[in-house]
Backbone as a printed PyTorch tensor [residue, N CA C, xyz], in Angstrom:
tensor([[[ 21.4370,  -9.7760,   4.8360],
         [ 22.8100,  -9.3760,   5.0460],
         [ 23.5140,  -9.2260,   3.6950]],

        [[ 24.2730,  -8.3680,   3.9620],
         [ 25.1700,  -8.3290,   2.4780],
         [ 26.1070,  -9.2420,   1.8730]],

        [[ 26.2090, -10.6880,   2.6800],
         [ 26.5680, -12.2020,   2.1720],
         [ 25.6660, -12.7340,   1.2150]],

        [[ 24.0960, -12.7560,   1.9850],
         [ 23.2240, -13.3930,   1.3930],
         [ 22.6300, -12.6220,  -0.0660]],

        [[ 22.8960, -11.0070,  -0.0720],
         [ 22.5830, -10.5000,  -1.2710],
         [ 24.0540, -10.7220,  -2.5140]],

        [[ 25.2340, -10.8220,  -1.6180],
         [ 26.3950, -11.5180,  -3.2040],
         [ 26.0720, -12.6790,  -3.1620]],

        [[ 25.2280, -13.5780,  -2.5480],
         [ 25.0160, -14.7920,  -2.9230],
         [ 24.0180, -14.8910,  -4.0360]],

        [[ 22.9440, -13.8100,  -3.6230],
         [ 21.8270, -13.9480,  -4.6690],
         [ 22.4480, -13.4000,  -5.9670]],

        [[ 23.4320, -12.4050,  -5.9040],
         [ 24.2720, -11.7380,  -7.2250],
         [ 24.9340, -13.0790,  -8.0500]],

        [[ 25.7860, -13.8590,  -7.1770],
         [ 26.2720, -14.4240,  -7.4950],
         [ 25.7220, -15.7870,  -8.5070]],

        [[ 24.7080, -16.1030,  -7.5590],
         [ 23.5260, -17.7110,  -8.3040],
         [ 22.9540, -16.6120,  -9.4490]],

        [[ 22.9250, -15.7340,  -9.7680],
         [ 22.0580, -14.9990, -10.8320],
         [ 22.8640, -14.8140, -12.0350]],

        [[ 24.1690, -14.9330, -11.5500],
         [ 25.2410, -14.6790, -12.6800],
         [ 25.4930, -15.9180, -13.0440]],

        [[ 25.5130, -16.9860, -12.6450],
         [ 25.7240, -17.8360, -13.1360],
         [ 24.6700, -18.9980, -13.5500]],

        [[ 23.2090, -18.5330, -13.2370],
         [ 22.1160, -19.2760, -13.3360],
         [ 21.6570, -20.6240, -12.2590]],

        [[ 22.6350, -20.6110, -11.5250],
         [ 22.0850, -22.1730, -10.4110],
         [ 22.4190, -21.6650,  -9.2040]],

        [[ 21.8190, -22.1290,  -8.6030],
         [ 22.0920, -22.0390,  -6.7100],
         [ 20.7790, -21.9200,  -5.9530]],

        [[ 21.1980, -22.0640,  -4.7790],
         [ 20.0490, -22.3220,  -3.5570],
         [ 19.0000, -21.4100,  -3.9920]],

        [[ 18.9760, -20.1150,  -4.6840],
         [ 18.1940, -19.3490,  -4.9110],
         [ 17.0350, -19.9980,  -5.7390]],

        [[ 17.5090, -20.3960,  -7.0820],
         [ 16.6580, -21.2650,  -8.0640],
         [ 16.6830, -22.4860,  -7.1270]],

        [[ 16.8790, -23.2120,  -6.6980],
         [ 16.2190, -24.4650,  -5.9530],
         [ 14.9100, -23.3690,  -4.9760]],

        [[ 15.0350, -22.9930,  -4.2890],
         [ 14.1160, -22.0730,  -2.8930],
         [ 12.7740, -22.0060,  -4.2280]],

        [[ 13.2070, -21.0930,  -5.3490],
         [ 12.1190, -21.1240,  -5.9580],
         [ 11.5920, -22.5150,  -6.5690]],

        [[ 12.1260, -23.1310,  -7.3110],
         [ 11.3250, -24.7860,  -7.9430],
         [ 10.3800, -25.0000,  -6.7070]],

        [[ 10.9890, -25.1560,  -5.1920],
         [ 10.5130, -25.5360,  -4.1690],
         [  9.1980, -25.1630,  -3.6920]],

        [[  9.1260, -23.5980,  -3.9440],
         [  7.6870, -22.8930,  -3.6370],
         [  7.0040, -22.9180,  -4.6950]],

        [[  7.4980, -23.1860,  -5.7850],
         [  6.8240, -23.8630,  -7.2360],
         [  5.8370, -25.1520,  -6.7860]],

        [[  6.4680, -25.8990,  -6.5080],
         [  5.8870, -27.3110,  -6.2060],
         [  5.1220, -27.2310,  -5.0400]],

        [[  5.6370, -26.8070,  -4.1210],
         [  4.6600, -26.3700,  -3.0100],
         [  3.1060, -25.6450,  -3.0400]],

        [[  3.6090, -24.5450,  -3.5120],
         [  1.9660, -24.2600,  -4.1070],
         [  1.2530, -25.0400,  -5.0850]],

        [[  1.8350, -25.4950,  -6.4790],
         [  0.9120, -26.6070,  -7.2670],
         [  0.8070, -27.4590,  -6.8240]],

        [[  1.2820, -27.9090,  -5.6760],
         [  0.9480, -29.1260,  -4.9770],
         [ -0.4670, -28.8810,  -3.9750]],

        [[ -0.9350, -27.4520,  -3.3770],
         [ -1.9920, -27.0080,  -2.9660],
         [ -3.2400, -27.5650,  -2.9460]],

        [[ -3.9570, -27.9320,  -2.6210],
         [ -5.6510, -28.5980,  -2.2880],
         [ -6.2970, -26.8850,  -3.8040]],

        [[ -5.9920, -26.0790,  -3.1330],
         [ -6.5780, -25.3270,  -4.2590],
         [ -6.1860, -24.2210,  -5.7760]],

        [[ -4.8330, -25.3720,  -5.8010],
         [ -4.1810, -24.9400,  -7.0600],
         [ -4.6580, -25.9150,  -7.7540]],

        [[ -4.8370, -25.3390,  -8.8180],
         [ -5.3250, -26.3820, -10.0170],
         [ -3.5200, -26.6840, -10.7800]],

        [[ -2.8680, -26.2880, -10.6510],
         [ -1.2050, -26.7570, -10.6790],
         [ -0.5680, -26.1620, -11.5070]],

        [[ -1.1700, -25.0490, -11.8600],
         [ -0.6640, -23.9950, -12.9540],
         [ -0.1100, -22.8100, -11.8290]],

        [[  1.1820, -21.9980, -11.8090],
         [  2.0530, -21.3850, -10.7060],
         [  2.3580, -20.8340, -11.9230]],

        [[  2.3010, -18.7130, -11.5340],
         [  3.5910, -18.3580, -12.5930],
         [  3.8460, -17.4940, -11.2570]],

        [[  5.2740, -16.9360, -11.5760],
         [  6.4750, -16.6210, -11.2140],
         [  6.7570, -14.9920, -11.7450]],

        [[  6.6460, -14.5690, -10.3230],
         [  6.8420, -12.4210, -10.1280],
         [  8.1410, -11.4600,  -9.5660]],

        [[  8.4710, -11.5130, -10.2100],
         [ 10.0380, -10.7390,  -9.6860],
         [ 10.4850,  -9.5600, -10.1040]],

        [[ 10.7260,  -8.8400,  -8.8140],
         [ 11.1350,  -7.4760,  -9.0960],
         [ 12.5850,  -7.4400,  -9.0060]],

        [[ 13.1980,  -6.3780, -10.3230],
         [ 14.3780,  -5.9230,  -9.7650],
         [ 15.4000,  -7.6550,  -9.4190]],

        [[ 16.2580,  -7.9760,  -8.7610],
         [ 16.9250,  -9.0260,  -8.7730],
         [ 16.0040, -10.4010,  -8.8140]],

        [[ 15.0630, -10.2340,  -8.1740],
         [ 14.2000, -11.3760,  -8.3880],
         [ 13.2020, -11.2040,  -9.8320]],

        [[ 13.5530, -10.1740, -10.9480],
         [ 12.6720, -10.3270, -12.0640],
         [ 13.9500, -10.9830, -12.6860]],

        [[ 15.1370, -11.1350, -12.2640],
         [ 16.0850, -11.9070, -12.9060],
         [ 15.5690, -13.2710, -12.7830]],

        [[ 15.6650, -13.3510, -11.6900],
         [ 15.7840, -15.3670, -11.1520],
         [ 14.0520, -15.7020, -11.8300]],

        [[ 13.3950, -14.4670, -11.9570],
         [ 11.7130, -14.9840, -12.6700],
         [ 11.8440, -15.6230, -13.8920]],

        [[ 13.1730, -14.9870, -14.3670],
         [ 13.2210, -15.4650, -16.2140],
         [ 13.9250, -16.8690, -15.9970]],

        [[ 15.0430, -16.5970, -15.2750],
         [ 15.7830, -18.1610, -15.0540],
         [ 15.0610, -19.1710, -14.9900]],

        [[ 14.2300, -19.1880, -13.6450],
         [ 12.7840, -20.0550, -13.5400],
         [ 12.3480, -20.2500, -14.5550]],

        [[ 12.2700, -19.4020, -15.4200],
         [ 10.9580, -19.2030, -16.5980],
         [ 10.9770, -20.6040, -17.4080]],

        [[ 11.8780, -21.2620, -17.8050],
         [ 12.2620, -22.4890, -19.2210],
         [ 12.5420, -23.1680, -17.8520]],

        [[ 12.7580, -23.5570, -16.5900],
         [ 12.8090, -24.7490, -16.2690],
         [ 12.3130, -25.6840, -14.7810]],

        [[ 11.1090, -24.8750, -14.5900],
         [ 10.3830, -25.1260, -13.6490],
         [  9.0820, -25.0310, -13.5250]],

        [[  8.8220, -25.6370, -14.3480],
         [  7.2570, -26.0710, -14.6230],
         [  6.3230, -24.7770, -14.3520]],

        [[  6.7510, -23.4130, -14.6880],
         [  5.6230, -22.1550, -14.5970],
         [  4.8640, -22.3640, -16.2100]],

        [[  3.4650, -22.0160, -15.7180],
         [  2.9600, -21.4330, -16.4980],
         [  3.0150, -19.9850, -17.0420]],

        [[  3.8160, -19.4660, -16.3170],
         [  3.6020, -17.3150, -16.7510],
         [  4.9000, -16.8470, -15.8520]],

        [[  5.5680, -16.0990, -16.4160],
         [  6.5570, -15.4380, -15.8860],
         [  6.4340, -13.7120, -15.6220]],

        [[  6.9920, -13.0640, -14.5330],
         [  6.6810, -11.4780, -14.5430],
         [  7.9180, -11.3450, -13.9020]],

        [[  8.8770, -10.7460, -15.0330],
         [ 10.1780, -10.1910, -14.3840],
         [  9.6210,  -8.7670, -15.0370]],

        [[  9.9240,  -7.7320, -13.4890],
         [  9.7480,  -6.5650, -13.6160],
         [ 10.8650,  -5.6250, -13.6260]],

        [[ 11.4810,  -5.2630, -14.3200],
         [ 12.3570,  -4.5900, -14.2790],
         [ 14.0250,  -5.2100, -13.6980]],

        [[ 13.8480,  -6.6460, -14.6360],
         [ 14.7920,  -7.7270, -13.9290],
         [ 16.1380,  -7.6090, -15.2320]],

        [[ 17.3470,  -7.8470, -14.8360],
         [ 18.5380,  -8.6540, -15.3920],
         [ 18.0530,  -9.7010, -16.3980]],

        [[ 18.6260,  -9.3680, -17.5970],
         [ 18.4070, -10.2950, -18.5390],
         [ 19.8560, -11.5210, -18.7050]],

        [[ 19.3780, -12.9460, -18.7080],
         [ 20.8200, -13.5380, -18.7930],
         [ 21.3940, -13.3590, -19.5970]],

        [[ 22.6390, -13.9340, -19.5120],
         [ 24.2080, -13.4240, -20.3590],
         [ 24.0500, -13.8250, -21.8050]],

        [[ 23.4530, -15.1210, -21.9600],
         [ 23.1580, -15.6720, -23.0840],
         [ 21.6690, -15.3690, -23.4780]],

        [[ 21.2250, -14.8630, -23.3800],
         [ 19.3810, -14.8360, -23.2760],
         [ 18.9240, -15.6700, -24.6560]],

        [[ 19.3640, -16.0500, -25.3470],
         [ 18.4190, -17.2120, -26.4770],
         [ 18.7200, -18.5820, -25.7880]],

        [[ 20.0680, -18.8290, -25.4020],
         [ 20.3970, -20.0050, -24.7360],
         [ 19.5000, -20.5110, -23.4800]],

        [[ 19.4360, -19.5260, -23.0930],
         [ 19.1790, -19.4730, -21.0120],
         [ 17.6070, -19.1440, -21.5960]],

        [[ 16.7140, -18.7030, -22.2840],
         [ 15.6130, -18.7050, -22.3220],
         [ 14.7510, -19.9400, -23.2300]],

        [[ 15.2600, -20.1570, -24.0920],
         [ 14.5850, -21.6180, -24.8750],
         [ 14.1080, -21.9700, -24.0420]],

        [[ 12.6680, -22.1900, -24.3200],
         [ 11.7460, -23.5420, -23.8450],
         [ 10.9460, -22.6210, -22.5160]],

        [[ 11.1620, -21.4290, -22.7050],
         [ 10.4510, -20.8100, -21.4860],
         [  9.0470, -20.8430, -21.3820]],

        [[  8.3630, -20.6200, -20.5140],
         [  6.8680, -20.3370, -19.9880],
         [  6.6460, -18.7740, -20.7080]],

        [[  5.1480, -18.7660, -21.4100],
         [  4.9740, -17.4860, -21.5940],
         [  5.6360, -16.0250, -20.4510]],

        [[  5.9430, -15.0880, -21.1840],
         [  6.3230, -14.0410, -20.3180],
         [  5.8950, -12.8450, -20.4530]],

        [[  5.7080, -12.0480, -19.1850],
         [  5.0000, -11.0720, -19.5080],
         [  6.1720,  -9.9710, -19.0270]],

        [[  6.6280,  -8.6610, -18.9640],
         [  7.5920,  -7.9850, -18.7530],
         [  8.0380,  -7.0030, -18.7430]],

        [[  8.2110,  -6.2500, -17.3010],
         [  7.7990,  -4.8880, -17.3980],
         [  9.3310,  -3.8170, -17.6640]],

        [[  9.9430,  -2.3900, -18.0500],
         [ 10.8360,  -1.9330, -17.9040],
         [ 10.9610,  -0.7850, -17.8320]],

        [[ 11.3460,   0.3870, -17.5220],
         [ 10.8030,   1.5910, -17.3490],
         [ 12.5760,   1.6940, -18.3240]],

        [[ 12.0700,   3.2050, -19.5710],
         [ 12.9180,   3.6150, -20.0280],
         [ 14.2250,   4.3890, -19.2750]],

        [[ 13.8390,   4.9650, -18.0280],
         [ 15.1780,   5.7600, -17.1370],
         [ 15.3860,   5.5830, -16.3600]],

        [[ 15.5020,   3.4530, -16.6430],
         [ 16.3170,   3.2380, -15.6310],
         [ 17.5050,   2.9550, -16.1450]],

        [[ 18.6070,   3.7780, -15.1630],
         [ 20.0780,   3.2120, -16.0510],
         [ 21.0350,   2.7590, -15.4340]],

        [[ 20.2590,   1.3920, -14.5840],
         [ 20.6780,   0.1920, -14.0220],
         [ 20.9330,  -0.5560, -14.9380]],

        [[ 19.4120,  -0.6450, -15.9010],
         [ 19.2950,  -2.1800, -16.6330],
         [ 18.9610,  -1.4620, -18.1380]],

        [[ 19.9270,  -0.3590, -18.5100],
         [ 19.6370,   0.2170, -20.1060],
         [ 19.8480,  -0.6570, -21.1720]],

        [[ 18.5820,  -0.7950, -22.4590],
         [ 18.0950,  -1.6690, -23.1040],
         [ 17.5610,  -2.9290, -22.8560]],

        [[ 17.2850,  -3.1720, -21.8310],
         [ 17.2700,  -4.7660, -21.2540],
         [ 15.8510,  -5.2910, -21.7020]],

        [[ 14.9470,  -4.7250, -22.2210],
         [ 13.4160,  -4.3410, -22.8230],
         [ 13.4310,  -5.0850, -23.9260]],

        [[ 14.2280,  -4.3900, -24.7280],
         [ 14.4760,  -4.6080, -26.2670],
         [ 15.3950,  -5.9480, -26.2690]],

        [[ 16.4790,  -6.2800, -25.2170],
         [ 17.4860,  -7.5420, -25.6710],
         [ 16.4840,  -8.7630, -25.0640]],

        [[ 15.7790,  -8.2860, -24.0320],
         [ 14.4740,  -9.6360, -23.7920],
         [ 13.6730,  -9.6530, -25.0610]],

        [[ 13.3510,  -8.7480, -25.5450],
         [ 11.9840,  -8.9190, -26.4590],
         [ 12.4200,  -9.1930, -27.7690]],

        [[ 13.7380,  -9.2510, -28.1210],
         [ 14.3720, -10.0110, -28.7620],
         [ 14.8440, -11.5780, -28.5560]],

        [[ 15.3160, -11.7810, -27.6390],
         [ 15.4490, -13.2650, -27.4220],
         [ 14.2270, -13.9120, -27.5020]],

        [[ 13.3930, -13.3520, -26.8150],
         [ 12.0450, -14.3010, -26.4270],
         [ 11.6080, -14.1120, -27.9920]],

        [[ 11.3990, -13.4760, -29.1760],
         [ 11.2120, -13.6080, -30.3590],
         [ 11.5930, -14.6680, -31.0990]],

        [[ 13.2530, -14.8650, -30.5990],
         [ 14.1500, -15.7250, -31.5090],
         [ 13.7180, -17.4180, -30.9830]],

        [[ 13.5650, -17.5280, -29.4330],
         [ 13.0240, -19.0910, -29.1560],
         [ 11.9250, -19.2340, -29.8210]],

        [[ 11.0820, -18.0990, -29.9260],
         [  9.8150, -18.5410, -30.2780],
         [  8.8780, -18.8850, -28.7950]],

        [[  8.7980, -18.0390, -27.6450],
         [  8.2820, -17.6820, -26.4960],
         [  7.3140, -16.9230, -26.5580]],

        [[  6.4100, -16.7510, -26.4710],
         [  5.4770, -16.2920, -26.1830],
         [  4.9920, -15.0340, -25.2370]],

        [[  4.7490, -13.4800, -25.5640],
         [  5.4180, -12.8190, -24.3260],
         [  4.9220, -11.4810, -24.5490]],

        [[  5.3090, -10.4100, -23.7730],
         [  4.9650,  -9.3800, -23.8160],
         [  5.7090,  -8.2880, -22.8900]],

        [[  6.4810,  -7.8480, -23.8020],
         [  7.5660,  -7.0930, -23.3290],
         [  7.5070,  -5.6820, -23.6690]],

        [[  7.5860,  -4.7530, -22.2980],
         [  6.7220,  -2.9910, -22.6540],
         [  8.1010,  -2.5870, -21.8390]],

        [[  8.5750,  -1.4370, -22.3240],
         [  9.2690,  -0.2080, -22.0950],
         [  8.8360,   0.9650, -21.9960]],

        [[  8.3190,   1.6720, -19.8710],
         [  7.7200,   2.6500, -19.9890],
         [  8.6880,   3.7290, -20.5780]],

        [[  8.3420,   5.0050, -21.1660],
         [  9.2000,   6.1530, -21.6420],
         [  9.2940,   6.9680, -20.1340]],

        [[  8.3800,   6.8370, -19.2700],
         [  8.9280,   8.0480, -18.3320],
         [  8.4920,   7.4380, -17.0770]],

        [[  9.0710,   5.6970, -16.9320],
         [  9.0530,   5.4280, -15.7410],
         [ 10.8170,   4.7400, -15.6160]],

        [[ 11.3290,   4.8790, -14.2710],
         [ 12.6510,   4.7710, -13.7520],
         [ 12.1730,   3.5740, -13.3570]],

        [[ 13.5750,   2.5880, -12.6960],
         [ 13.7380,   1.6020, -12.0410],
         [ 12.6640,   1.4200, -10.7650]],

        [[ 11.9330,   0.5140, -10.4740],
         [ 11.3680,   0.3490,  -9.3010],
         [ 10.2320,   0.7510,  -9.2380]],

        [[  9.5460,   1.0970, -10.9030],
         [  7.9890,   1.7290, -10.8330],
         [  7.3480,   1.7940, -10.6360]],

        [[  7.1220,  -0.2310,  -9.8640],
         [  5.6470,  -0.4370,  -9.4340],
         [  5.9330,  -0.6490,  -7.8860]],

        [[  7.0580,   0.3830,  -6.9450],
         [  7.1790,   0.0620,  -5.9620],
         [  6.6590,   1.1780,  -5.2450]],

        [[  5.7800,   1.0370,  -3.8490],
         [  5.8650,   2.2300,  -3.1750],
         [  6.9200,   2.3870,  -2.1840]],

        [[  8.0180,   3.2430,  -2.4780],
         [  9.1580,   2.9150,  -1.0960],
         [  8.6970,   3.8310,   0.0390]],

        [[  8.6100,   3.4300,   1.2680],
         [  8.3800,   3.6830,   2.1100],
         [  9.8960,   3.7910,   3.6090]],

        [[  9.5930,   4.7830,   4.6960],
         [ 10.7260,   4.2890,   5.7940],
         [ 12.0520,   5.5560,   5.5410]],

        [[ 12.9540,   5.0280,   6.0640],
         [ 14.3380,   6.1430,   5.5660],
         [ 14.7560,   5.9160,   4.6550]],

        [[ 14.4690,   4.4130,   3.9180],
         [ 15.7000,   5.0130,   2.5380],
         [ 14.5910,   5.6380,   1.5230]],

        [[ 13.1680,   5.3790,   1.6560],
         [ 12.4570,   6.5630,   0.7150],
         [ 12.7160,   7.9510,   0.0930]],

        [[ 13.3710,   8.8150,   0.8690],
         [ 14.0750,  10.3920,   0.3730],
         [ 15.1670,  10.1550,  -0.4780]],

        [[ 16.4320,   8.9910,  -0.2980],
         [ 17.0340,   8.3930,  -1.3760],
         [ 16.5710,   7.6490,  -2.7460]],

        [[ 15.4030,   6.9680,  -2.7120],
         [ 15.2370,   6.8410,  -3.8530],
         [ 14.4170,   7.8710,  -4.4830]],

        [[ 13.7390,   8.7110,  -3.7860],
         [ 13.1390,   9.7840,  -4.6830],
         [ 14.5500,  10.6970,  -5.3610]],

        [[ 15.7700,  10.4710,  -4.5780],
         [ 16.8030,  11.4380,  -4.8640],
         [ 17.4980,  11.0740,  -6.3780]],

        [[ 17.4260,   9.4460,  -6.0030],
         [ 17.9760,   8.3940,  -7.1470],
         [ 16.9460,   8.5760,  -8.7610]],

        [[ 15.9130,   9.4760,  -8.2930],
         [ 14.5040,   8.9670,  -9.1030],
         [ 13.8670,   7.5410,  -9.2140]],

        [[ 13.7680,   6.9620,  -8.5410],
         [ 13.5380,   5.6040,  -8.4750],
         [ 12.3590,   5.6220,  -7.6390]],

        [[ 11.6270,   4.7380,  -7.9610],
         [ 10.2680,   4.5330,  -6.9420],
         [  8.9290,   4.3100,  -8.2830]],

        [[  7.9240,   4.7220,  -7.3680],
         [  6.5110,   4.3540,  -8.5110],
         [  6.1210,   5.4900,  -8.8190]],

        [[  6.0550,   5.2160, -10.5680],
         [  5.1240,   5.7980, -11.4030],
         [  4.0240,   5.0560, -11.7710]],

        [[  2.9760,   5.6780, -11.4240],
         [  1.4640,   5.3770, -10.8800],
         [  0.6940,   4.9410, -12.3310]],

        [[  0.9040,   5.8610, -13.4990],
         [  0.2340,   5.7410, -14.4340],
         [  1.0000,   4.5930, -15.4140]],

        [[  2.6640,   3.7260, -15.1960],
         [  3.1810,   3.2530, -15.6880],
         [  2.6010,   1.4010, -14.6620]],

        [[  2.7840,   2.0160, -13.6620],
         [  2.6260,   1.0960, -12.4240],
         [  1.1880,   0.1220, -12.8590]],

        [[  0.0170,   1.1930, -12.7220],
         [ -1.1100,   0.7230, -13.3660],
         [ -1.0600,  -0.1410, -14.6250]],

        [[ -0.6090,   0.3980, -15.4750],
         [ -0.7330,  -0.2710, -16.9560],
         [  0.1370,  -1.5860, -16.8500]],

        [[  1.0840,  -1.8320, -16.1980],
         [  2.1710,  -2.9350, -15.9890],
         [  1.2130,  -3.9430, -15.4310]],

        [[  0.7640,  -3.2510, -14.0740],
         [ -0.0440,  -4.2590, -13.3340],
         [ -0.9850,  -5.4310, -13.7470]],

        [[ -1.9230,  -4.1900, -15.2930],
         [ -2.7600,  -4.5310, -15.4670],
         [ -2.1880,  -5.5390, -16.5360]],

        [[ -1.6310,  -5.1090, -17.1370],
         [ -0.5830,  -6.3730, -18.0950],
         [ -0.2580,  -7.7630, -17.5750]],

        [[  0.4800,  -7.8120, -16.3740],
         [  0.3810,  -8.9770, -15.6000],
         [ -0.4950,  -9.7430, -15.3220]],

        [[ -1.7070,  -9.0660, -14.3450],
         [ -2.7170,  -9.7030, -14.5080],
         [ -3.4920, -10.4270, -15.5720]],

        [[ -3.8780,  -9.4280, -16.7510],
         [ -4.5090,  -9.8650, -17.7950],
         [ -3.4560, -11.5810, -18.4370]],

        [[ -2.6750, -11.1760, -18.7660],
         [ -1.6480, -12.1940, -18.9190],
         [ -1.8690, -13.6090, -18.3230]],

        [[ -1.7860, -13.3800, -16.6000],
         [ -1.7940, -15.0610, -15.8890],
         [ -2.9030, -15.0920, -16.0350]],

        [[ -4.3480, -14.0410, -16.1080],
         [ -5.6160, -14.9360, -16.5500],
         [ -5.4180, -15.7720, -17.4860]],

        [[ -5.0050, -15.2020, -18.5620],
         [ -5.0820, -16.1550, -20.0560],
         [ -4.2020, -17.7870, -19.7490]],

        [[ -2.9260, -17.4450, -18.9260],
         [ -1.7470, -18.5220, -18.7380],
         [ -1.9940, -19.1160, -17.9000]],

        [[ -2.2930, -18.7440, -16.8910],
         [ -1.9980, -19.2840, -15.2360],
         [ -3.5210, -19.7170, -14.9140]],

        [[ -4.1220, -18.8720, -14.7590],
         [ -5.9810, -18.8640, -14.3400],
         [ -6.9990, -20.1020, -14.9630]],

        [[ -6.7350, -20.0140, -16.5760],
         [ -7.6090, -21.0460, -17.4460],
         [ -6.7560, -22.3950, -17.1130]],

        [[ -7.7920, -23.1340, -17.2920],
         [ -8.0500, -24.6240, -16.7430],
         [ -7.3410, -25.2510, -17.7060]]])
């Protein structure tokens, strides 16, 4: 409902709320697993690649994947002490313009660990397939997946939580 999405706007702008608790929660829940070895990283697209970074410095992840997410207001403040990050952004999207470069700057300045790519000719929502009625709108918006940007992101992620998340 459109309560529960200004709620998620809202805990994102200001960094705390039920949103970041829901996640710590499925944090612990899965490393708590019979077949997690207790290493959990954390995948968010779009509003949830926001709350991925929030998570990132204070909930015990090993690997972060905000994809095309909101960078916080303070980003050296609000990121210190984060979990490696990996991080995807497509150059035309002009939702979240520069947000590539002001992450891959902060995460420089803590001294984070990370990997931050800006496709040139992928839009907002790259690694999504939209499907249903609002699909003809986001092709209208240009928004949706680019396949050859999509791939390389993917494969970035992955490679990434092997090294972070995967090893023992």
């Amino acid at each position: 409902t459109l309560t529960c999405l200004l709620a998620a706007f809202r805990a994102l702008n200001r960094g705390q709320g039920r949103q970041l608790e829901d996640i710590e929660a499925a944090r612990a829940m899965v490393a708590g697993h019979e077949h997690c070895t207790g290493k959990v990283g954390v995948v968010g697209f779009c509003l949830g690649g926001g709350f991925a970074l929030l998570a990132a410095p204070r909930s015990g992840f090993a690997a972060a994947a905000p994809n095309y997410g909101e960078v916080p207001a303070r980003p050296e403040e609000a990121l210190r002490g984060a979990c490696p990050v990996v991080a995807s952004y497509g150059a035309k999207d002009r939702m979240l313009p520069g947000r590539a470069a002001r992450l891959e700057a902060a995460l420089s300045a803590v001294g984070v660990a990370h990997d931050v790519k800006e496709y040139p000719d992928a839009n907002h929502s790259f690694l999504n397939h939209h499907s249903g009625p609002l699909a003809p709108v986001a092709r209208v918006l240009g928004i949706g997946l680019h396949e050859p940007s999509a791939d390389d992101a993917w494969r970035r992620v992955l490679a990434f939580f092997d090294l972070h998340v995967r090893t023992a």
